[in-house]
C-alpha positions in Angstrom: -3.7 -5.2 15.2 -0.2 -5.4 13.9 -1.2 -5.8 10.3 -3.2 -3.0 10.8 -0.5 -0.6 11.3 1.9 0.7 8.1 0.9 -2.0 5.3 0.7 -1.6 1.9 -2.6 -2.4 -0.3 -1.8 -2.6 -3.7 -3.5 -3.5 -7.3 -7.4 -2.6 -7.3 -7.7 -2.6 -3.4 -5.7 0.4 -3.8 -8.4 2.6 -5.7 -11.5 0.7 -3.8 -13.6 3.6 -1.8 -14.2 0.9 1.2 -10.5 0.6 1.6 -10.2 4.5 1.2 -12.6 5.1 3.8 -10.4 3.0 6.1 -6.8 4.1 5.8 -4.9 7.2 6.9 -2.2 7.7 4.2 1.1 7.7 5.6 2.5 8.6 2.9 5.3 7.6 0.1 8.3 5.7 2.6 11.5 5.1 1.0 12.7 1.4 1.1 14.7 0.5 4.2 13.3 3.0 6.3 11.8 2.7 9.8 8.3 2.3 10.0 6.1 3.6 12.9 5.2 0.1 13.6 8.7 -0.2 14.3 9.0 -2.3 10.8 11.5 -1.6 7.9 9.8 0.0 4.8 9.9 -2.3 1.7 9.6 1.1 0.1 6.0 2.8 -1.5 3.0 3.9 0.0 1.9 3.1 3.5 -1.3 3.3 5.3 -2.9 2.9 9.1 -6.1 1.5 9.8 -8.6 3.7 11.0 -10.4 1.4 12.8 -7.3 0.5 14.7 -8.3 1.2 18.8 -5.1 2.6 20.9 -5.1 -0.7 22.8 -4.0 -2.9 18.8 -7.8 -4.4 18.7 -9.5 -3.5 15.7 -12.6 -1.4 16.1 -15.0 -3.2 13.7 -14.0 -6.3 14.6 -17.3 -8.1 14.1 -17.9 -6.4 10.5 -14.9 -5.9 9.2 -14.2 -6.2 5.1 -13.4 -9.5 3.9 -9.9 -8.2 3.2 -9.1 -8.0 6.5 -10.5 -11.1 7.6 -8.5 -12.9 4.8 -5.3 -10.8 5.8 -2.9 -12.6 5.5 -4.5 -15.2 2.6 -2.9 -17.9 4.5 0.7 -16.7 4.2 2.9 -16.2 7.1 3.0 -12.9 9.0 5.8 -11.0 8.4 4.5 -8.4 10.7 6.8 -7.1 13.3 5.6 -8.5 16.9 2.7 -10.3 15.2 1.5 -14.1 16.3 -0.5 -15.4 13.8 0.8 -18.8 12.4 -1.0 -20.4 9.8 
């Protein structure tokens, strides 16, 4: 569930009505400052997951959107606390 908590979606995924229907808006953060995932803000527009259970496992697990089974496209994590290695 880390990448699930204060990312940033960007380009088209950005105006998509799936991925509005899954985020909570954090708002505009200013570069540099502390996340709640306890990450540092590369500055813009920051979202939660919805779907995002209080224990860090995702919700919809079994049918979630492609995006989020892509996440992250084969790049490494750069996720505070997160495990996945490529």
């Amino acid at each position: 569930g880390h990448c699930c908590r204060s990312f940033r979606v960007g380009g088209a995924l950005s105006s998509d009505p799936v991925v509005a229907a899954m985020v909570i808006p954090l708002g505009h953060v200013p570069e540099g400052a502390l996340l709640p995932s306890g990450d540092v803000s590369k500055g813009g527009a920051y979202y939660d997951c919805r779907n995002l259970q209080a224990n860090g496992d995702c919700g919809i697990y079994a049918r979630r959107p492609a995006m989020c089974r892509a996440f992250p496209n084969g790049q490494p994590c750069d996720k505070r606390g997160c495990t996945y290695a490529p």
